[in-house]
N, C-alpha and C positions, 0 to 999 in steps of 0.2 A: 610584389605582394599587394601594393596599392591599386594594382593596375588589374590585380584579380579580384579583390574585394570591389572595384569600382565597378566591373563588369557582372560580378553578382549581384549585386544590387541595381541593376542597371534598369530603366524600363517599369519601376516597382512604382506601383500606384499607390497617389498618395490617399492616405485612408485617415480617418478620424485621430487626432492624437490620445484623445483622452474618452476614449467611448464607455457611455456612462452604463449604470450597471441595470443589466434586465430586472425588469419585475414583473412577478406574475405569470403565471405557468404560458399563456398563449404568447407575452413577449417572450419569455427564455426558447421556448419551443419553434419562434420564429426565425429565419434565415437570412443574416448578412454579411454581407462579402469580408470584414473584418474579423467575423467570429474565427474564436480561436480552437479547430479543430485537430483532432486523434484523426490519422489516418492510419495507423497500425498499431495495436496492443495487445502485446503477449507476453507470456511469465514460462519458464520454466518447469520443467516437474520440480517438486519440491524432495528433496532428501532428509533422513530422520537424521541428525546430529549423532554424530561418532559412531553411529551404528550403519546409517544408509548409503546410498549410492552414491553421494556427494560428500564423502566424510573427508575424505582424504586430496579432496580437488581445493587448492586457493582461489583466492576471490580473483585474480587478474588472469589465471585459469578461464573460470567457470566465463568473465567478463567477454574473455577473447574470443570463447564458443560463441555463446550467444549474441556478441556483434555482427558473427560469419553468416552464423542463420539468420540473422534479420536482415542482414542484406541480402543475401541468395533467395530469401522468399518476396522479400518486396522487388529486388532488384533496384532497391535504391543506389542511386549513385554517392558512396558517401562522401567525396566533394563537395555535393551542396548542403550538407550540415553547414549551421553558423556555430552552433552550441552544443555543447552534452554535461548535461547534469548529474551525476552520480550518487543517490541518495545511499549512503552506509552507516553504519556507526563503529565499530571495531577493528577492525582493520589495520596492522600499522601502516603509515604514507599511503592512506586511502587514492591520494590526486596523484601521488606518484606510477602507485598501479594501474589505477581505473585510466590512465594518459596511455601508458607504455598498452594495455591490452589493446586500447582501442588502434592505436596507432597501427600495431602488428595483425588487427581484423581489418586494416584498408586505411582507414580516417586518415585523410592527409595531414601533418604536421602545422597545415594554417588552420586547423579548426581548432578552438580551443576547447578546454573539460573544466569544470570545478566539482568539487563534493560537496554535502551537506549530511551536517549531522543532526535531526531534531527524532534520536532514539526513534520510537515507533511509528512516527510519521514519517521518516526520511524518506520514505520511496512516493509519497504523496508530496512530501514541500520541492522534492525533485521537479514536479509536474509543475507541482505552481511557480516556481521559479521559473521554468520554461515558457510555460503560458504568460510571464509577466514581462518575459522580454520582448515576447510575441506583439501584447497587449501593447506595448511603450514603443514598437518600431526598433527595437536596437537589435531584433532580428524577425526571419521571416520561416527560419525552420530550424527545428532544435531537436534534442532528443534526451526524452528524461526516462532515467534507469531507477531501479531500487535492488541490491543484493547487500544477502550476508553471507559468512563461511562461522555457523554458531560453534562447528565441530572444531576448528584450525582456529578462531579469533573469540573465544566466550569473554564476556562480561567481564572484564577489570573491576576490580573494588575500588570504589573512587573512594579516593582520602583530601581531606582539610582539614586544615590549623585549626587548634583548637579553639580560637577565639572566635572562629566561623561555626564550630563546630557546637557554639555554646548556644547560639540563635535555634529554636526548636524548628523552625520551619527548615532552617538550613542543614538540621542535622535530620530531620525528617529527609528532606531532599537527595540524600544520598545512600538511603539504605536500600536493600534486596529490595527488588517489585513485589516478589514472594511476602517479605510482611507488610506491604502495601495491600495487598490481598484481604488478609487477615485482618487490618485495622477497618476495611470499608468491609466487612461480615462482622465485626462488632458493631461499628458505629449505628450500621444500618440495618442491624439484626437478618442479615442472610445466614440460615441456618445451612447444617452441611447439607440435609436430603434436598433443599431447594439446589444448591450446589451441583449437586449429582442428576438431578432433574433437568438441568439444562443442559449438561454437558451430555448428556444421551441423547438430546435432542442432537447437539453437532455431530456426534459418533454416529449416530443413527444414518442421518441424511448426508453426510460426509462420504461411508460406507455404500449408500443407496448411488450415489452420484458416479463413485469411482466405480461400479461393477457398470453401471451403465453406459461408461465410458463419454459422460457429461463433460468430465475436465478436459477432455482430449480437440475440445473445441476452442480453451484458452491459451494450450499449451503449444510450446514449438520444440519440436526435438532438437537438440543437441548433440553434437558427437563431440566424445571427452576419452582421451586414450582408448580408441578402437571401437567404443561400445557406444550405440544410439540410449541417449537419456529423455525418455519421453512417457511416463506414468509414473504418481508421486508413488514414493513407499513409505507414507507416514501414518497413513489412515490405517486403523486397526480395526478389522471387522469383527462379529460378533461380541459387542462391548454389548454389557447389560447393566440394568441398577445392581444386580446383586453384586457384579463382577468392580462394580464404583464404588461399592459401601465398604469391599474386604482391603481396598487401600488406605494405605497410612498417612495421615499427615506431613508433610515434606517440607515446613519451613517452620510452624512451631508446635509441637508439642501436644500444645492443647486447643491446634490449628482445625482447620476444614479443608486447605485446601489441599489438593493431593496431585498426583501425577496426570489421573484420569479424570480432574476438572479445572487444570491449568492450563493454557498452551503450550504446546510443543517447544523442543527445543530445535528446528531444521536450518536446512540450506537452503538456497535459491536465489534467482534474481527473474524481474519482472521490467518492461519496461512501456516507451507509450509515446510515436513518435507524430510531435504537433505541429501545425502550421497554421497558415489563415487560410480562410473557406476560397476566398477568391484563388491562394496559390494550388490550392490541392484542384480546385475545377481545371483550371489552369492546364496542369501535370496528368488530370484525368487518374489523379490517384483516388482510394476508396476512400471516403470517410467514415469513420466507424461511431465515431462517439465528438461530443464538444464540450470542453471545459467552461462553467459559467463563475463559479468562485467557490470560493475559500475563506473559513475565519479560523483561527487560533484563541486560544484561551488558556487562563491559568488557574490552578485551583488548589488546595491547603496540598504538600505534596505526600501527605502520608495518605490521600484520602484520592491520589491522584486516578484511580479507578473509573469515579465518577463524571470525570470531566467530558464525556458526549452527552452527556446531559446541560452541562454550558453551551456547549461549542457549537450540539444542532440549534438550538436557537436561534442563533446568533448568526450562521449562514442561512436559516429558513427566512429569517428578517431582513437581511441583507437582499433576499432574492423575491418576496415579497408569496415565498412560495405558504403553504399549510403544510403539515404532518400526512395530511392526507391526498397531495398534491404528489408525493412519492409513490413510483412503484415499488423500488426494492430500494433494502438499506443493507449493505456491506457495515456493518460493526466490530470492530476485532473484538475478539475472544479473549484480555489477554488474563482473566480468571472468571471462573463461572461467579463469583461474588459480584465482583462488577458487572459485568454482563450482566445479569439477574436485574440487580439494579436499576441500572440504567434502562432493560427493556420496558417495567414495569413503570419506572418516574415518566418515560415516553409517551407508556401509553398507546403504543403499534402493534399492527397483528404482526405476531410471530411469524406467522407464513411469508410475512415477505423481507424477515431478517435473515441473510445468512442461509435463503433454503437450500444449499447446496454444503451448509456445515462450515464453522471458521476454524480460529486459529486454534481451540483445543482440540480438533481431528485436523487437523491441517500439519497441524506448528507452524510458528510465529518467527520465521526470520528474521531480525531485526529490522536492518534495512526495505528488506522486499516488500514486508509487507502491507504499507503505505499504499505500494504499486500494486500488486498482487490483487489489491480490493478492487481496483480500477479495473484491471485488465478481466476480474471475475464479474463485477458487479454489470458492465459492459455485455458482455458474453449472455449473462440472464436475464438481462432485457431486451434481450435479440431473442429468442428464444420465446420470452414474453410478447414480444410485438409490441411492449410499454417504451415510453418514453424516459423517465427521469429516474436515475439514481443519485442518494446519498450514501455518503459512508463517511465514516466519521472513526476515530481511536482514542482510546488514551493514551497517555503518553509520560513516559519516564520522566521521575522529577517532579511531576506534579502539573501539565498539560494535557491540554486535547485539541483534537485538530478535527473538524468536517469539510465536505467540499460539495458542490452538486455539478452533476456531470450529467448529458443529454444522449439518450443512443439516436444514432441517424442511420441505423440499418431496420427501419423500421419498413414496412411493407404497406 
């Protein structure tokens, strides 16, 4: 084993240890042999939870497809993985699983796996995890995943002691997301029609994208027991305001949010395989997009909705980028309150959020959808001929996570 690991790394050029961080749209836009590049990223069709095409598939299932297809379409060798990252939340023995699928899709037994759980960013801290070992030299190619199975692993009630439970933030910290919802449409007065106003806008363009057959450009099909998996069936076409206003409130009462301005409850996995610029030239593999950074943040967690509103900052500053240095911004959807929110405290044209519909026409796999944003947000600036994506989520608990990512299939 030492004598393969020595020979994998054999010949590697030594590059910067600590390459400091770009700033400003013409350096991150710039090209060197260390940047930490995407040369493949793609997601799955998405399945509607207990009802769609993926209801009945497990996660180390769905995991095993989707490593076969990424290597049959890259023709990677996966020998030369160093790393695989598995961003999920649900799951039982997520490393258990996510080890045994990949092993059984080829991955030799010396590559290792870990998981990560940060709820709705997982399939995004997947990447950054990857890109950081990249960045530190502790490896030269990785591969960072994001899946959930919402249908077969839904949401555990998490419980604490009561003397944890007495702290308001921490008893705040573990309720539904659902009256998460509801607290940031009081706090911040999002009434329901604003609500339903947004969420037609995702149904809308969501609808428009899938007839046009737009996702089919993100997407890698799958074969799962006999049948090609390759067009989401979560998007529901002809959605109107009228068809938003005759839904019920769905978590309290005397609530706003509903079915049709919540996101989804689906399946799926996305993933996004990185290395350095110089190996990818090297290998003469494509490069598609480049990871430049990442902040986290934390914020009251009843009110946890609101936190892309911390979080873009805080990566726009870190990168020395503007609001207006963005082409497109992938924002999860994960209620039209927030969202609302968050688009308006920004301050960005709409047109370049999301124009392809999020996580309320999509749904919102836990894990995937971290990744999901990447492998979409990617796809529409290729298509754009633009450069720079953010995307950014909230995040369970009371978190939010951005990152900014560069397409290099520009023309």
């Amino acid at each position: 084993m030492l004598s393969r690991l020595t020979a994998r790394r054999a010949g590697r050029p030594l590059v910067r240890a600590f390459a400091t961080q770009a700033k400003g749209r013409p350096d991150i836009l710039s090209k060197r042999p260390d940047d930490v590049v995407i040369t493949f990223a793609k997601r799955t069709a998405l399945g509607r939870a207990k009802k769609g095409q993926l209801k009945d598939v497990p996660v180390d299932e769905l995991l095993h497809a989707f490593f076969k297809a990424t290597f049959e379409k890259t023709m990677l060798n996966p020998a030369l993985l160093e790393d695989i990252c598995v961003g999920t939340c649900h799951p039982p023995s997520p490393l258990y699983v996510s080890r045994a699928a990949a092993i059984a899709a080829g991955v030799p037994v010396e590559v290792p796996i870990s998981t990560v759980n940060r709820l709705c960013s997982s399939g995004l801290q997947s990447i950054v995890n990857i890109a950081n070992s990249i960045k530190n030299q502790q490896i030269e190619l990785g591969m960072a995943v994001g899946v959930e199975s919402m249908s077969l692993n839904p949401r555990p009630t998490p419980e604490v002691v009561p003397a944890i439970a007495q702290n308001a933030h921490s008893h705040d910290c573990v309720q539904p997301m659902g009256w998460t919802s509801e607290m940031v449409a009081r706090a911040y007065n999002v009434p329901r029609q604003k609500q339903d106003d947004y969420a037609l806008i995702s149904h809308t363009r969501a609808s428009k994208s899938l007839e046009s057959g737009i996702f089919a450009e993100e997407i890698l099909p799958v074969e799962l027991r006999g049948a090609v998996i390759s067009v989401d069936d979560t998007v529901r076409p002809g959605v109107t305001l009228e068809s938003l206003a005759k839904l019920k409130p769905v978590f309290l009462e005397d609530g706003a949010s509903t079915a049709g301005n919540s996101s989804g409850v689906g399946d799926g996995a996305a993933l996004a395989i990185l290395t350095t610029r110089l190996r990818a030239e090297k290998e003469g593999w494509d490069i598609v997009g480049k990871y430049v950074a990442s902040a986290f943040v934390g914020v009251e967690p009843r009110h946890m909705g609101i936190s892309p509103v911390a979080a873009i900052p805080k990566v726009l500053e870190m990168t020395g980028l503007s609001k207006e240095d963005v082409d497109v911004w992938e924002i999860n959807e994960a209620f039209a309150s927030q969202f609302a929110y968050c688009v308006e405290q920004l301050q960005v044209p709409l047109e370049k959020i999301n124009p392809n519909g999020g996580s309320i026409a999509l749904t919102h796999p836990l894990g995937m959808t971290g990744a999901r944003q990447v492998v979409t947000g990617l796809a529409e600036l290729k298509r754009r001929n633009a450069p720079l994506l953010c995307t950014s989520m909230c995040i369970g608990s009371g978190m939010g996570g951005a990152a900014i990512f560069v397409n290099e299939a520009l023309q």
